[in-house]
N, C-alpha and C positions, 0 to 999 in steps of 0.2 A: 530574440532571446526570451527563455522564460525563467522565473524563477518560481522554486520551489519552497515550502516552510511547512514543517511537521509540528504538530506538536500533541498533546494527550499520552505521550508515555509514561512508566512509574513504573512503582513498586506494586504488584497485586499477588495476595494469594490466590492459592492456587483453588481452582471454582467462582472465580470473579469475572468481573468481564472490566473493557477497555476501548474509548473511542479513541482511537487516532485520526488529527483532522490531516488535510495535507491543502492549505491554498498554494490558488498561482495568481500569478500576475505576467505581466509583458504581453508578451506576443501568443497569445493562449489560442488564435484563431487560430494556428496554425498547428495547432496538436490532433490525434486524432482519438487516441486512450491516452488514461492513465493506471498505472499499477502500483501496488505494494509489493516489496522484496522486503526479506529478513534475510541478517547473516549474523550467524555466530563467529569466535576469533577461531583461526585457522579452517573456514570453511568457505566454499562460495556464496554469496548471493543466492538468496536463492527467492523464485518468482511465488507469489501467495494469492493475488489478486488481480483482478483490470476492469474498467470500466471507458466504456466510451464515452465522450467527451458531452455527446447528447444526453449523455445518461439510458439510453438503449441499448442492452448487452452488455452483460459481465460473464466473466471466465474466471474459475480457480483453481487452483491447485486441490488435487482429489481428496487429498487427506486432513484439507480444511474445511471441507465442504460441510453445511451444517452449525459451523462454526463462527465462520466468517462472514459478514456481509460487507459488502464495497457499495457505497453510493455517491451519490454528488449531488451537489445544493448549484445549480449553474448562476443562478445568482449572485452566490458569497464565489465562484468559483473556485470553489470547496470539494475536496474526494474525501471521504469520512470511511473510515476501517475500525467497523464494529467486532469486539472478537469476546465471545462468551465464552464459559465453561473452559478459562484460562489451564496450562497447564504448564508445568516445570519445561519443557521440552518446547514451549513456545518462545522463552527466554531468547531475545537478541537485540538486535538495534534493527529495527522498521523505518526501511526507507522509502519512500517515494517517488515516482519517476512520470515523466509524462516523454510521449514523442509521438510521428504522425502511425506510427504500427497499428493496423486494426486486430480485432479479434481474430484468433487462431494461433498456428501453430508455432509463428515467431512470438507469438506474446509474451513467452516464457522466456527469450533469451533476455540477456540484460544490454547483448549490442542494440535490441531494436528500443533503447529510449536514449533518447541525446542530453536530456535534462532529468537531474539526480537533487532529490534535499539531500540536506547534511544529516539526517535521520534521527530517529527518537528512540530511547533504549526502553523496553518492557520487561521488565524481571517480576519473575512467576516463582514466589516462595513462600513459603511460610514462618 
């Protein structure tokens, strides 16, 4: 098992930026990424980031790109989700996810992570 714990979300206007951390613990050897999803209410999940567990390779969602960065401290086995030049339209609850999926095309689904945090909400206003 692993578990997950988010935390760095808030209230930011809009043009700010926002570190979300996400630790793990347990059984972490056996992951292979880890990713961010945001979901707003009545919508899916939706995939935003991934990093692999070495910290070599990341993947994002195209319309974050510039935006976003994903890294990890393997140390504090930490994934941090840097996100600048905030915007109204980023508004959701960012969650966290780790499982053994590597980089590519299933990155994006949310079947391919077994382990979810309880997420962190970031609202983008003024």
């Amino acid at each position: 098992q692993v578990q997950l714990v988010e935390s760095g979300g808030g209230l930011v206007q809009p043009g700010g930026s926002l570190r979300l951390s996400c630790a793990a613990s347990g059984s972490i050897f056996s992951i292979v990424s880890m990713g961010w999803f945001r979901q707003t209410p009545g919508k899916e999940r939706e995939f935003v980031a991934a990093i692999r567990r070495s910290g070599i390779g990341t993947q994002y969602l195209d319309s974050v790109k510039g935006r976003f960065t994903i890294s990890r401290d393997n140390a504090k086995n930490t994934v941090y989700l840097e996100i600048n030049s905030l915007k109204p339209e980023d508004t959701a609850v960012y969650y966290c996810a780790a499982g053994r999926v590597d980089l590519g095309p299933a990155t994006v689904t949310t079947t391919s992570y077994a382990y979810w945090g309880q997420g962190t909400q970031v609202t983008v206003s003024s």
